[in-house]
C-alpha positions as CSV (number, residue, x, y, z in Angstrom):
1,X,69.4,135.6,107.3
2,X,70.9,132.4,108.6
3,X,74.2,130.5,108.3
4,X,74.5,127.9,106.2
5,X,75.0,125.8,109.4
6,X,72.4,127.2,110.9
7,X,70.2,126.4,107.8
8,X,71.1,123.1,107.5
9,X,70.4,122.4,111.2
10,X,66.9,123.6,110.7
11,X,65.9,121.8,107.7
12,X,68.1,118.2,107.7
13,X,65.8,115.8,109.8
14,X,67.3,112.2,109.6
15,X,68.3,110.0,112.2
16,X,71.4,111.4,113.9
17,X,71.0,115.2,112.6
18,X,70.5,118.1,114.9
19,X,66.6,118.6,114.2
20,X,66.0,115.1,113.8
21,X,66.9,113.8,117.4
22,X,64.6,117.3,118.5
23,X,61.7,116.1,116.5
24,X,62.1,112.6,117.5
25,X,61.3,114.1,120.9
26,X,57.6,114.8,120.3
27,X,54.6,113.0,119.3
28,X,55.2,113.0,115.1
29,X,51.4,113.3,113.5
30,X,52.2,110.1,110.6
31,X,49.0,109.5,108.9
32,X,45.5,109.3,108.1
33,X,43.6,107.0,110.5
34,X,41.1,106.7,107.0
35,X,44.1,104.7,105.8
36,X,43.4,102.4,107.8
37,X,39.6,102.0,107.9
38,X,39.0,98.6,109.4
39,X,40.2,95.9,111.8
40,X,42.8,93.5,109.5
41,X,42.8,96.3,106.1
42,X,45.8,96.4,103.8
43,X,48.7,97.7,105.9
44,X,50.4,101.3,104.9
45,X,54.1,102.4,104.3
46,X,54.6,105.3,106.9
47,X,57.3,107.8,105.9
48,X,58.8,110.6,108.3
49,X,61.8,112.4,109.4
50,X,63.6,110.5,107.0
51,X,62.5,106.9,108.2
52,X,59.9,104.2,106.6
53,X,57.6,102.2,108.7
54,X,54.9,99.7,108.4
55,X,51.3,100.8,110.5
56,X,48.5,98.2,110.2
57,X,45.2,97.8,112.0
58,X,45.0,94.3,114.0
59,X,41.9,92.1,114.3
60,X,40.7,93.4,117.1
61,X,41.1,97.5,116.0
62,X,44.4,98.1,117.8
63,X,46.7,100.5,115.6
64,X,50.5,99.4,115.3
65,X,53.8,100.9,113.9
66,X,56.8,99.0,113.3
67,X,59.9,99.0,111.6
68,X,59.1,98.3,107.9
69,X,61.7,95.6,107.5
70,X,61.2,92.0,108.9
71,X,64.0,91.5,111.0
72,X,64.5,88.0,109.8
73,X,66.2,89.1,105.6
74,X,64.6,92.6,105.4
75,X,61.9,92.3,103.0
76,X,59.0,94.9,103.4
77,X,56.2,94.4,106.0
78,X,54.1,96.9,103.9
79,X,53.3,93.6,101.7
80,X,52.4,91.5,104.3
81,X,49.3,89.8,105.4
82,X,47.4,91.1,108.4
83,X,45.8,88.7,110.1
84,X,44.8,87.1,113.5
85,X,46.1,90.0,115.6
86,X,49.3,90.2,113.7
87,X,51.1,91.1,110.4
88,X,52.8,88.4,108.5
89,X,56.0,88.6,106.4
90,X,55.6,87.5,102.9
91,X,59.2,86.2,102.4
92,X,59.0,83.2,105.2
93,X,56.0,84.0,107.2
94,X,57.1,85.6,110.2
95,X,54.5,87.3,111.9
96,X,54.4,90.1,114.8
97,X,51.8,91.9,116.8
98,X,51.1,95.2,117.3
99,X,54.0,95.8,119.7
100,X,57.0,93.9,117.9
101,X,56.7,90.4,119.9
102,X,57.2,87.7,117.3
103,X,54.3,85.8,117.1
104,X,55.7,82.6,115.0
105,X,58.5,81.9,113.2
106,X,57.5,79.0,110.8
107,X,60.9,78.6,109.5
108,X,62.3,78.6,112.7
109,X,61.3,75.7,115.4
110,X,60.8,76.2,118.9
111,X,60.2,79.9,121.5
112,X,63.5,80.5,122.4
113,X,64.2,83.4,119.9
114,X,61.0,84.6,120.0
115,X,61.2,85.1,123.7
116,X,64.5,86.8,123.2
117,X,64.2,89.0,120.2
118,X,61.8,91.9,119.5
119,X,61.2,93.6,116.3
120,X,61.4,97.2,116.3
121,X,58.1,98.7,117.3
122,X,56.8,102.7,118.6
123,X,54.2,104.1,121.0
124,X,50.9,104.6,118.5
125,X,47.9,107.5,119.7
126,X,44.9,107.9,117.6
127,X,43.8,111.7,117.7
128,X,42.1,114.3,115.1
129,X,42.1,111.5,112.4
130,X,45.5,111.0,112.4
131,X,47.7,108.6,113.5
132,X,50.6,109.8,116.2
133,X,53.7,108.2,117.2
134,X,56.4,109.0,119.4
135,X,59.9,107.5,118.0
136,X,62.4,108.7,120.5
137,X,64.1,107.1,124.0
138,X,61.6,105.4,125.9
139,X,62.4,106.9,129.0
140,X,61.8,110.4,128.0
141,X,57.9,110.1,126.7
142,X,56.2,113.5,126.9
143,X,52.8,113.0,127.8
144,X,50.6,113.5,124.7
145,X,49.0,116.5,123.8
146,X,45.4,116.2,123.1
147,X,44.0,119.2,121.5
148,X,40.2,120.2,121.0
149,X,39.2,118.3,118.2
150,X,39.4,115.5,121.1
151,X,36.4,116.7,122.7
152,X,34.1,116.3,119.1
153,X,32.6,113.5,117.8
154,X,34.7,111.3,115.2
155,X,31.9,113.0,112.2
156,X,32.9,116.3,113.1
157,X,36.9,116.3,112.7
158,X,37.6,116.1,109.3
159,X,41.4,115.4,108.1
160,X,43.3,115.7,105.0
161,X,47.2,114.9,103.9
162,X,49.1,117.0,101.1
163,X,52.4,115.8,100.3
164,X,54.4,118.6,99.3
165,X,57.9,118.9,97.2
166,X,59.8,120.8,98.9
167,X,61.7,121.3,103.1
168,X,59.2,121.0,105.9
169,X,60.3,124.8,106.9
170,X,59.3,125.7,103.9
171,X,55.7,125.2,104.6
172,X,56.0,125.2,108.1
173,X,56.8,129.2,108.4
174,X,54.2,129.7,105.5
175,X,51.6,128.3,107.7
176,X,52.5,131.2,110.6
177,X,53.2,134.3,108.1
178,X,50.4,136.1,108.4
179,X,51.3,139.4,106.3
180,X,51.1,137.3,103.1
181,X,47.7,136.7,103.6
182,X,46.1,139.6,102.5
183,X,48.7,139.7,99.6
184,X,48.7,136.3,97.9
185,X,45.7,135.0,99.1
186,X,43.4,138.0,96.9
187,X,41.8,135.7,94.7
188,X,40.3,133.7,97.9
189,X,39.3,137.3,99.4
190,X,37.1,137.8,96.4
191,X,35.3,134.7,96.1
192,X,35.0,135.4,99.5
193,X,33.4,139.0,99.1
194,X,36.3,141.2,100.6
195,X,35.9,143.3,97.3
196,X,38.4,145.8,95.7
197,X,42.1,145.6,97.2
198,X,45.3,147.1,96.4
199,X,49.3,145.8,96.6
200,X,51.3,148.6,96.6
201,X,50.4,150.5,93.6
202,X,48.5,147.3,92.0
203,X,44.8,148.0,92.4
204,X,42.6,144.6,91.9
205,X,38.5,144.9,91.7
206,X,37.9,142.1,93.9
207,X,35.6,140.3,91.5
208,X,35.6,136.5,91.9
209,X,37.4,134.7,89.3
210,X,37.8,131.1,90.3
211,X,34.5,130.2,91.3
212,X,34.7,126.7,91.9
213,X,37.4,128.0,94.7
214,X,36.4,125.8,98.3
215,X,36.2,128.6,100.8
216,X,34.7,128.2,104.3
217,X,31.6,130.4,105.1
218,X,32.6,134.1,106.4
219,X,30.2,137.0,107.4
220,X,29.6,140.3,105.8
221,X,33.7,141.4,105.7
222,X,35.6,138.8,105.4
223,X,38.8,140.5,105.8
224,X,37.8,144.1,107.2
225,X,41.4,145.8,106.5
226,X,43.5,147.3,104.1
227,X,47.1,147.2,105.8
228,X,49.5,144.8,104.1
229,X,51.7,145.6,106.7
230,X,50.7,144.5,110.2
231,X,52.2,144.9,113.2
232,X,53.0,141.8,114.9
233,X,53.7,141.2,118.6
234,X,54.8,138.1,119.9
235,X,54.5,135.9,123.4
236,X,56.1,132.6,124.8
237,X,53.4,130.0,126.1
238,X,54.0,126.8,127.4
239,X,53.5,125.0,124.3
240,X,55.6,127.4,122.1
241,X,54.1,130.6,121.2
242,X,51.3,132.6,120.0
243,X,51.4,136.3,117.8
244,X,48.9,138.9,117.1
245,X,49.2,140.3,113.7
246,X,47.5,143.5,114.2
247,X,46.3,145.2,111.2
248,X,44.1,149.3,110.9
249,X,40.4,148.9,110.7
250,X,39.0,149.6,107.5
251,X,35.7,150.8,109.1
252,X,37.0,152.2,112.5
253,X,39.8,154.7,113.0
254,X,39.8,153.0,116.9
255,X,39.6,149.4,116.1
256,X,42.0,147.3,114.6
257,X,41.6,144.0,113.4
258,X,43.4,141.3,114.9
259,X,44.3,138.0,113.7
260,X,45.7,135.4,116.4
261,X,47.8,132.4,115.4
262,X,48.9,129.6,117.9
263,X,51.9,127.6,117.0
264,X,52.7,124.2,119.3
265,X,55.7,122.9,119.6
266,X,57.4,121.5,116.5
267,X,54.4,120.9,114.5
268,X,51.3,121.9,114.4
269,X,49.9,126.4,113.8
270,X,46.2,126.9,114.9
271,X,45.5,129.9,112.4
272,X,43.9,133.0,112.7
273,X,40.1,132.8,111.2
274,X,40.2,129.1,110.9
275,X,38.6,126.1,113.2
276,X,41.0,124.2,112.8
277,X,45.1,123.6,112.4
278,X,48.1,123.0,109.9
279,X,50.1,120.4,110.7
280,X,53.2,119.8,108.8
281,X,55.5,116.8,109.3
282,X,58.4,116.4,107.3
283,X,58.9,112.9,105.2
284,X,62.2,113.4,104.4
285,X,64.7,116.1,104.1
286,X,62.9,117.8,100.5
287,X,59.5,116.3,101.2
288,X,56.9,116.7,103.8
289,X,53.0,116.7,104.5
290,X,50.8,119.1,105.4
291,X,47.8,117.9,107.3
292,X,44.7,119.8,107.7
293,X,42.3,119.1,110.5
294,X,39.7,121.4,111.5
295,X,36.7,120.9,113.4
296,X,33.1,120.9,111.7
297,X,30.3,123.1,113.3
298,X,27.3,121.4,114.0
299,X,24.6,121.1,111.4
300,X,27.1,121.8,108.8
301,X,26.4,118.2,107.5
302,X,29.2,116.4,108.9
303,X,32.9,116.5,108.3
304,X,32.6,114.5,105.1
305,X,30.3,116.9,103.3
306,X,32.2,120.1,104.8
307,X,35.8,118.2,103.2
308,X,34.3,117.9,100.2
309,X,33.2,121.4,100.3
310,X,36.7,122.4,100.8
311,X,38.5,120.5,98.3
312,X,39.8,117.7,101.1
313,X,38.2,114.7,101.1
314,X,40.7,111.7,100.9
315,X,38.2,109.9,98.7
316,X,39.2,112.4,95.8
317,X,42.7,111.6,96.1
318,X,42.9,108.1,96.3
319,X,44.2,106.1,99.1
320,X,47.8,106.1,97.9
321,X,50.1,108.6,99.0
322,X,51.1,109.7,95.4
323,X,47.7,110.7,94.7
324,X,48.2,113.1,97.3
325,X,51.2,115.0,96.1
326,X,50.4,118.9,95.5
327,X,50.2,119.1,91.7
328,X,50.4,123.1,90.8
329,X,48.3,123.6,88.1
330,X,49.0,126.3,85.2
331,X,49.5,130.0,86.1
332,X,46.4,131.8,84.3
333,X,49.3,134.9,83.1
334,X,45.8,136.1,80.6
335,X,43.3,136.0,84.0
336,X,46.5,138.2,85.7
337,X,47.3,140.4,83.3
338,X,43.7,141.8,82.5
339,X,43.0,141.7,86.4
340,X,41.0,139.4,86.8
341,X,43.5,137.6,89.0
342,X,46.3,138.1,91.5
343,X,48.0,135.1,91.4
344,X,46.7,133.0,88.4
345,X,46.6,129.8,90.4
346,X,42.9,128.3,90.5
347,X,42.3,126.2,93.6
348,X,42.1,128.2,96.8
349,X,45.0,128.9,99.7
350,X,46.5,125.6,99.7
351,X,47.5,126.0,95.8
352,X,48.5,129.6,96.0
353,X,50.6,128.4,99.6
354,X,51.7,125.5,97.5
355,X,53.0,127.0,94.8
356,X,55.2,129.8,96.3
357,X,56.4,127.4,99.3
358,X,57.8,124.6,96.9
359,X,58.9,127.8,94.1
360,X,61.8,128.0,96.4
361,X,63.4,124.8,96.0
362,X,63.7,121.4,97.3
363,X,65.5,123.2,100.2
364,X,65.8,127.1,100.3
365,X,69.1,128.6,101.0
366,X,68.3,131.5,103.8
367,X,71.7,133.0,103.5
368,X,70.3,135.3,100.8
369,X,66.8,136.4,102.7
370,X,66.2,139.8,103.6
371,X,63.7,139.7,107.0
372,X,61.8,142.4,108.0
373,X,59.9,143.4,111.4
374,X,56.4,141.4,109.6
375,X,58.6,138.3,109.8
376,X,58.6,138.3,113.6
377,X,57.1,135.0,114.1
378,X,59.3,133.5,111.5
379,X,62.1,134.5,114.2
380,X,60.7,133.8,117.0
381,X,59.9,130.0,115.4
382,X,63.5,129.5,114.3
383,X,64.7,131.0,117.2
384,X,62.6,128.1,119.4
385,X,63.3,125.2,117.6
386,X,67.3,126.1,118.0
387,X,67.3,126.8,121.6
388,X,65.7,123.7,121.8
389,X,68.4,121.6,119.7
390,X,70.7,123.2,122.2
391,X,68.4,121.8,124.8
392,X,68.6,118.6,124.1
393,X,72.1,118.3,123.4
394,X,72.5,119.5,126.6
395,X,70.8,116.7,127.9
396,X,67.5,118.6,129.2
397,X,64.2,119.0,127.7
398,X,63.1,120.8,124.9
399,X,61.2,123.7,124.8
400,X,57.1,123.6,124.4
401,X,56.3,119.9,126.1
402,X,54.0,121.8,128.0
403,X,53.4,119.5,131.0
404,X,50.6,119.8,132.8
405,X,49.4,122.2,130.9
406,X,45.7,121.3,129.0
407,X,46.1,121.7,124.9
408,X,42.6,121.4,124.5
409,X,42.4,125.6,125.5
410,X,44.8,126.1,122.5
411,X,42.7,128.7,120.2
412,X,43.4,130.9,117.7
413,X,41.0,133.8,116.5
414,X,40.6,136.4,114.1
415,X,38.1,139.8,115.5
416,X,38.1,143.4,115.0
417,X,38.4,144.9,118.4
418,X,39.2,148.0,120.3
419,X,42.4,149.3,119.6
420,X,42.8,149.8,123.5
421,X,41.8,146.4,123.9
422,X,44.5,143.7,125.1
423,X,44.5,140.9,122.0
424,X,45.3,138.3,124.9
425,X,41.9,138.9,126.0
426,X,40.5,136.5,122.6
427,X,42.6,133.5,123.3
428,X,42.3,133.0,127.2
429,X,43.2,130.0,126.9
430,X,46.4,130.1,125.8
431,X,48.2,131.3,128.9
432,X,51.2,133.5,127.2
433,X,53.2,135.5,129.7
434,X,52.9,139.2,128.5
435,X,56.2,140.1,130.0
436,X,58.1,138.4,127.2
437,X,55.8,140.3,124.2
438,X,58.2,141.9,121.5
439,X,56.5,143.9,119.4
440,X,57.5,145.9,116.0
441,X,56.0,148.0,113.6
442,X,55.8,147.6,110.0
């Protein structure tokens, strides 16, 4: 369990607070890049770690973020005109480029201001369809971390924003428990043909209940395993830490199936069995979103027809960011109460996540949680993003910059393997240092 002041330090992430100032230190993933399609579109309110700013595409396709209030009376650049290289304020016309210079001033005659006074404006990176932007000092820039969806074409790295009512940790330790999986997730497991399961003395037949559920293709045994209760082992890496949640084969009394997750520094978790990451950003201190990006096999038909497969594809939610809020839809208590299904939420993993993550609150009070050794990379991510507040205020780095270090061999993985077998061995490229492993049963 935590303090109340250590809870508060975790969650609270405006301007000034503990967290904030340490998440201000990294590149902050801030939106779609399909929100801004084309050279000179509408300009888009951004909103994160407790801030709003303006982003807009220039005429010639350069990408820039700004503070969302002209600096002349305040009113919002996010209804402004963007146009010849620049974004123009409604109110009296004052218009500036990508980087803050003021381009004109028509109520104001002459240069001198504008060579004097710069609007507020923030380092911009386009990567894995989103939009990245680094908002703390200047002089302490990490270099940016470019991951593998760099290396594949723009059609096969497919993104997708869900704006979530609840604390960013909320969602943000969901994305790296891995014992729930198994658990919550057994409506997903039987559309996916894992067949009969059991939670503790709760036997389920496995038979697919949601069909229109968006699953991504999976071999013969999705899910070969039967322990709710894996044993997880832990390792620092440079860019924060990856676990092995190691579970009994179901098949083979000397295997055990193995599920790897990757978790970068403050951000972003490259799951076990998935291509892809979950990125979660908070908006504010009791909203956030949760970005998925994954990358799209070839001759899967292209990212867009692999997101629309999934249940992601922008274009169903509308541009605006309301349209993108997680909506829980009824619980089915009928569907669960003759077995037909576990959790009575239709809609795949990111409902069922959804709807236990934001059950909690707008901000969950972890004074009254009760741990146990299956939440060891819930402690080890708490225990990184404090010794990294400390860091900073310190005046040093914080933890998980990783520099020199290349992102793109970040991997996650999910295998059943020889029991003898070191799980390092599947994720090579991840560089942990064995000697700091702590490892529990459960």
């Amino acid at each position: 369990m935590l303090t109340p002041e250590e809870n508060e330090a975790l969650c609270r992430v405006g301007p000034g607070t503990p967290m904030g100032t340490l998440l201000r230190r990294y590149w902050v993933p801030a939106f779609q890049l399909a929100d801004l399609p084309e050279p000179d579109c509408p300009p888009i309110r951004v909103t994160v770690l407790g801030e709003s700013f303006v982003a807009f595409r220039d005429t010639e396709g350069r990408i820039g973020v700004l503070d969302e209030l002209c600096c002349h009376r305040g009113a919002s650049l996010v209804l402004g005109r963007v146009e010849d290289c620049g974004i123009r304020c409604l109110y009296h016309g004052w218009k500036y480029a990508v980087d803050g210079t003021i381009l004109e001033t028509p109520n104001l005659t002459g240069s001198r201001f504008r060579e004097r006074v710069k609007h507020g404006s923030y380092p911009v990176r386009e990567s894995g369809g989103l939009g990245w932007i680094y908002l703390g000092p200047q002089d302490t820039v990490p270099p940016f971390p470019r991951f593998r969806w760099d290396e594949a074409a723009d059609d096969e790295v497919a993104a997708s924003e869900m704006i979530m009512d609840c604390n960013w940790m909320q969602v943000l330790e969901g994305s790296i428990d891995s014992s729930h999986v198994g658990i919550l997730h057994l409506d997903t497991l039987a559309v996916m043909g894992a067949g009969p399961r059991s939670v503790g003395s709760f036997d389920f037949p496995g038979d697919p209940w949601d069909h229109d559920m968006p699953t991504p293709p999976r071999g013969d045994n999705p899910w070969p395993s039967h322990d709710n209760a894996p044993r997880i082992e832990v390792e620092d890496t440079p860019f924060g830490f990856h676990y092995a949640a190691i579970r009994d084969s179901a098949d083979d009394e000397g295997s055990a199936y193995v599920r790897i997750t990757a978790f970068v520094m403050p951000y972003t978790a490259f799951v076990g069995g998935s291509n892809g990451a979950v990125i979660v950003v908070p908006r504010d201190d009791h909203t956030c979103s949760s970005y998925g990006v994954f990358v799209v096999p070839k001759g899967m038909g292209g990212a867009a027809a692999v997101a629309r497969r999934r249940g992601v594809d922008p274009s169903i939610w509308g541009p605006e960011p309301e349209n993108r809020r997680l909506r829980i839809p009824p619980q089915d208590r009928e569907a669960m109460a003759s077995g037909q299904s576990f959790a009575g939420f239709r809609g795949g993993n990111r409902v069922q996540d959804g709807a236990v993550q934001m059950s909690s609150g707008p901000l969950y009070d972890r004074a009254t949680e009760h741990l146990v050794p299956a939440d060891l990379a819930i402690i080890r991510l708490r225990r990184l993003l404090a010794d990294s507040i400390r860091l900073v205020e310190e005046g040093k780095p914080p933890l998980g910059l990783g520099v020199g270090y290349d992102f793109t061999g970040v991997s996650a993985a999910s295998a059943t393997i020889d029991a003898q077998t070191p799980w390092q061995d599947l994720v090579p490229g991840n560089l942990g240092s064995r000697e700091k492993t702590a490892k529990a049963g459960g």
